[in-house]
Each structure stands twice: as structure tokens, then as C-alpha cells.
N, C-alpha and C positions, 0 to 999 in steps of 0.2 A: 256907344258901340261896345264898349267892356260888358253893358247888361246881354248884348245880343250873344256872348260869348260864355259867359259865364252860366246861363238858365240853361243851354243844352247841355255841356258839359256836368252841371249839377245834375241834371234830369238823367244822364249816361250814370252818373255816380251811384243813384239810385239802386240800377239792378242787379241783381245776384253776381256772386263772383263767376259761379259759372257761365254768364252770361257773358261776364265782362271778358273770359277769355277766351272765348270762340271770337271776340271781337280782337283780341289780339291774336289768335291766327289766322285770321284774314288779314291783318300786319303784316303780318309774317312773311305773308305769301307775296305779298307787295313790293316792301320794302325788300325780304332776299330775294324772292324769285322771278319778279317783274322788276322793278328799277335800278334792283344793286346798290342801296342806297348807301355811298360814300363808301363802297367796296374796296376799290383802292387805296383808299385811306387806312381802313381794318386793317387788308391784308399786310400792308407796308408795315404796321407798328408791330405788328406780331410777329413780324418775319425778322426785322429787329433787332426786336423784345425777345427771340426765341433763338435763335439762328440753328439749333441743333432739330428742331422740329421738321419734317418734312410738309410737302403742302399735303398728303393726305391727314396729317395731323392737323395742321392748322386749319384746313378746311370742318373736322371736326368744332373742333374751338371757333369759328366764326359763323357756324349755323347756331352753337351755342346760344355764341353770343345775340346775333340776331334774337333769339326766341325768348331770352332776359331782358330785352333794348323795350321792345313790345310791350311783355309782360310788366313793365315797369311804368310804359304809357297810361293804360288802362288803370293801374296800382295805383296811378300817381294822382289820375282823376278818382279815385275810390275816396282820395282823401277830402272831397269835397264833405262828405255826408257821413265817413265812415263813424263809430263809435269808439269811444276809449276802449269799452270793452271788447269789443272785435279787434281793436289795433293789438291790446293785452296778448291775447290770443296767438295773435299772425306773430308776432315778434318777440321773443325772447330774450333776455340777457341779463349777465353777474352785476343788476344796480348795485347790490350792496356792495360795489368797489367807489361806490361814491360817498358813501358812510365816512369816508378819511376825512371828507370837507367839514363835515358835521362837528367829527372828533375835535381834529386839529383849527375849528373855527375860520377856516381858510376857503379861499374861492380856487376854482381850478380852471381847467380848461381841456377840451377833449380833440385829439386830431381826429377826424376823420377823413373819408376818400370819396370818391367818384363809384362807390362800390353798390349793387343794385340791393335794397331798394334806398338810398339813401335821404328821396324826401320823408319814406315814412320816421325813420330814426331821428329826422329834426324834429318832428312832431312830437314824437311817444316820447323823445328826451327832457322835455320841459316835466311832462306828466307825472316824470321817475324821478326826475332828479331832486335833490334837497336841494338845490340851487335853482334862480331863476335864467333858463337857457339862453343865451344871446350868441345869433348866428350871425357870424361875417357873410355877404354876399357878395357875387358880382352882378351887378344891374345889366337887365336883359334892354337892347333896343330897341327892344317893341313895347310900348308901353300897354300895351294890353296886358298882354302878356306877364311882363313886369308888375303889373296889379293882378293879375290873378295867383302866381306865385307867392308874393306879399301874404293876399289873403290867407292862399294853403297851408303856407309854413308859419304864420305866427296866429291858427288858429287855435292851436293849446296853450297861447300866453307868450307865444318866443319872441322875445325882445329882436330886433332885424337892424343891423347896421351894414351901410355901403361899406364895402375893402375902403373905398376912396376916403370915407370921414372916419376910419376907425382912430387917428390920431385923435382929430377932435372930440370924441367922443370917451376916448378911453376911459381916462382919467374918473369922468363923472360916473361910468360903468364902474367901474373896477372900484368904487367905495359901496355899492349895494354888494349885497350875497347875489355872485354872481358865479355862472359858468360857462365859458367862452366855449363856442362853437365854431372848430376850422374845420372845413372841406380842404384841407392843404394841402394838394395835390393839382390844383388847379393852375393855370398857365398863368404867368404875372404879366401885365400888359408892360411893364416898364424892364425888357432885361437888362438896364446897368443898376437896379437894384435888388440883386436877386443875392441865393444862395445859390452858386454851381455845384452839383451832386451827382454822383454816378449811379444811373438809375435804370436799368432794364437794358445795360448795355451801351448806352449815350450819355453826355453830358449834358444835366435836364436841370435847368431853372425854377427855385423853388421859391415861395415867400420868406422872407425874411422875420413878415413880422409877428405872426404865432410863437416863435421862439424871442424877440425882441419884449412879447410882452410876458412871458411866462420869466425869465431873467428879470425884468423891471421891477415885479410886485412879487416877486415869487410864490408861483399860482402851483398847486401841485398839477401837474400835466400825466394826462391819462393818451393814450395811445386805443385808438378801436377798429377792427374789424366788423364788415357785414358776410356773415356766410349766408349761403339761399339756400337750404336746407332742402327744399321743393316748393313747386310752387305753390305763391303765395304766403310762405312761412320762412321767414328769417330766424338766424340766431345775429345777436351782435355781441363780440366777444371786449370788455373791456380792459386793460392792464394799466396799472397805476406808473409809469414807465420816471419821472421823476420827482422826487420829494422835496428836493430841496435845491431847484433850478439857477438859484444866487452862487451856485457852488460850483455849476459847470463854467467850461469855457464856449468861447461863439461859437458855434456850429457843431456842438455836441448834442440838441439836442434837434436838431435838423437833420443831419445824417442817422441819429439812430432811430427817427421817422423813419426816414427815406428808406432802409433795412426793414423797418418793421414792415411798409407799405408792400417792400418788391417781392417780400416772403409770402407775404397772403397773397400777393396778384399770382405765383407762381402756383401756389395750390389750387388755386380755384382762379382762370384767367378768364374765362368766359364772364365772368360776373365785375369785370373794372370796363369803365368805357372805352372802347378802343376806336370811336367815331369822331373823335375829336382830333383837332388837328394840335396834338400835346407838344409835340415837337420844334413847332414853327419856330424858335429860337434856337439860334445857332453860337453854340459857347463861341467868345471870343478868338480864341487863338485857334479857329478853323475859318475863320472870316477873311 
């Protein structure tokens, strides 16, 4: 079943971008104009996320959003077949803030977000980096699925570990030249082990363990941004956010995530997923 899945998809990868994106606004027109896909869900997190926005703003910002959600379908199947050198191209950014691992002989680790186009930046990251990429995951329950994503994102070498085994796992990572890859902004299935943080107006549960492991080995932690520059071409902006993580106390380096994250989703909010149900946990002392 995964071959019956994966050879059209490959064969879609194949043609022109321009091609690929008259196929995303035929999306477009489906998913906002015909089904409303998970509309109430959007509007509600934005509304919020925003509270000073009116709905003719945020209405703005969720056609946006729609037409980045799309574009990022199609993007995302490009990566079946794309090229290093086409990815070069589409995507830009200050690697040489990764040069410190090199200097200082040391492994690091990079937060990232839910920011579009973020399959390609797992990709091109392994490519850039002096380090060899190792992505935390959440395992999808489809297992198609779940293997065809596998395939996508560790086709430039990225090392792919479950959230679930990353204890098991660590330790033996964390002795190669390694560079930790979080999407850390993702919902933790378990909220009594969270970090609670004020995030976009609510008390929003964050992982604990990106910052658990960057304190344990003290990994230099890079903090990153995806800006969409226009379609199809990204910048990802990276900042070397702490050097010496043995030095902070808990949750210093989770909240100054969390700040970096809600400042970029402020400038550019169409471009963070707001289809997800991010919310569903409810801090403690509202329960």
C-alpha cells in the first residue's frame, strides 16, 4: 500500500513549481472556500492569539494563512525529488552561526517551530550544518504516512528519533558530532510533564526536554526563525541564543524560546500553523 502512495506523489514532485502551484490554488479554493477546513479552529486561536485584531483583520490573516497551509502541501511533496541545488536556492540562511560548534568542538541544538516551510529546513539543515542533523519527531498514526514522512525528512542523512525513545537514545547520540533538531512548539501529549509558559495570551504547555537536554551536556542552543519571503523562497534566520546552558537555571531557557517564538509569530502570523488544535491542554489551576 505505501508503493501505491508514494509513486504518485513522486510522479506530482516531478513537475514544475509553477505547476505545482496552480495545484495549490485549487487547495485553496477547497479547503477555504468550499469545506472551511478546520475554520473554527483558525479563527478561535487567532482571536486569542490577537484579541486587539478585528475580524476584518483577522480575516485577512486566515485567507493568508490558508494560501501558506497549501503552498506548503505541494512544497512539501516537491521534497520527494527536489535537488540540493534547487533546495540552496529556495532557502536561505546565516549557517555560518553554526561555525561556533566547529570552533568550540561542541554539539548543539536548534529550536525550531511549526513555521512554513518547516519540512524543507529539516532537510537543507543536515546539508549546512557541520554537524550531523538529528530530528525529534512525533509519530503520525497512519503508518503510511508515517513512512513516507520518514522517507522525506531523513533523505539528506537526518538522523530521525521518536519524542517517545529520545531518553533511550540520547546518551548514544549525544557522543557523535551531533545537532539536535526541535520543532518545540508542538503540543506534549503527557501535560503533567510539561513547562507551563505564557504564550500568545494563554497558559500553553511546552516540552521540557530540548531544554533538559541542552543543560545535561551543555549543547550550545541556537534559537531559529522561518520567514516566507514569497512564494516558494524562505529565509531562516538563525541566533546563537545560549553558550553556556550549564549556567542557566530551569526554565530560562524555555521561556526565552517561548519570547523568541511569539515575537516572530507576531510579525509574520500567517506563516505559524493555526490548524492545530495547540491549545487542548488546560493549565492546571483553570481545571
Amino acid at each position: 500500500m505505501y508503493y501505491f502512495v508514494y509513486f504518485p506523489l513522486y510522479c506530482i514532485s516531478l513537475l514544475p513549481f509553477w505547476c505545482l502551484y496552480k495545484i495549490s490554488d485549487l487547495l485553496f479554493f477547497i479547503l477555504y472556500r468550499v469545506i472551511k477546513y478546520r475554520y473554527e479552529v483558525i479563527y478561535n486561536n487567532l482571536k486569542l492569539s490577537f484579541p486587539e485584531k478585528n475580524d476584518a483583520e483577522l480575516a485577512v490573516i486566515i485567507r493568508s494563512y490558508y494560501a501558506n497551509l497549501c503552498d506548503s502541501i505541494v512544497e512539501t511533496i516537491k521534497l520527494f525529488s527536489i535537488s540540493k541545488e534547487n533546495l540552496n536556492q529556495r532557502v536561505k540562511c546565516n549557517w555560518d552561526a553554526f561555525d561556533e560548534m566547529t570552533k568550540q568542538n561542541r554539539n548543539g541544538q536548534a529550536y525550531m517551530s511549526h513555521q512554513f516551510n518547516w519540512e524543507w529546513g529539516t532537510v537543507i539543515c543536515n546539508w549546512r550544518a557541520p554537524r550531523r542533523f538529528t530530528g525529534l519527531y512525533m509519530p503520525l498514526n497512519n503508518k503510511i504516512f508515517e513512512r513516507l514522512f520518514k522517507t522525506l525528512r531523513s533523505r539528506s542523512g537526518t538522523l530521525l528519533i521518536r519524542v517517545q525513545d529520545m531518553q533511550k537514545e540520547m546518551a548514544k547520540v549525544q557522543q557523535e558530532k551531533t545537532l539536535w533538531g526541535f520543532i518545540a512548539d508542538q503540543n506534549p501529549s503527557d501535560p503533567k510533564r510539561v513547562s507551563w509558559n505564557d504564550f500568545l495570551n494563554r497558559k500553553t504547555a511546552f516540552f521540557k526536554g530540548p531544554e533538559f537536554v541542552a543543560r545535561r551536556y551543555n549543547n550550545l542552543v541556537y534559537f531559529g526563525e522561518i520567514i516566507k519571503l514569497k512564494r516558494g523562497y524562505y529565509e531562516i534566520k538563525l541566533k546563537l541564543a545560549f553558550d553556556q546552558p550549564r549556567n542557566t537555571n530551569e526554565g530560562d531557557i524555555t521561556e526565552a524560546y517561548v519570547r523568541f517564538l511569539e515575537d516572530s509569530i507576531k510579525r509574520q502570523p500567517e506563516n505559524w500553523v493555526w490548524s492545530h488544535r495547540r491549545w487542548k491542554h488546560i493549565y492546571p489551576q483553570h481545571q
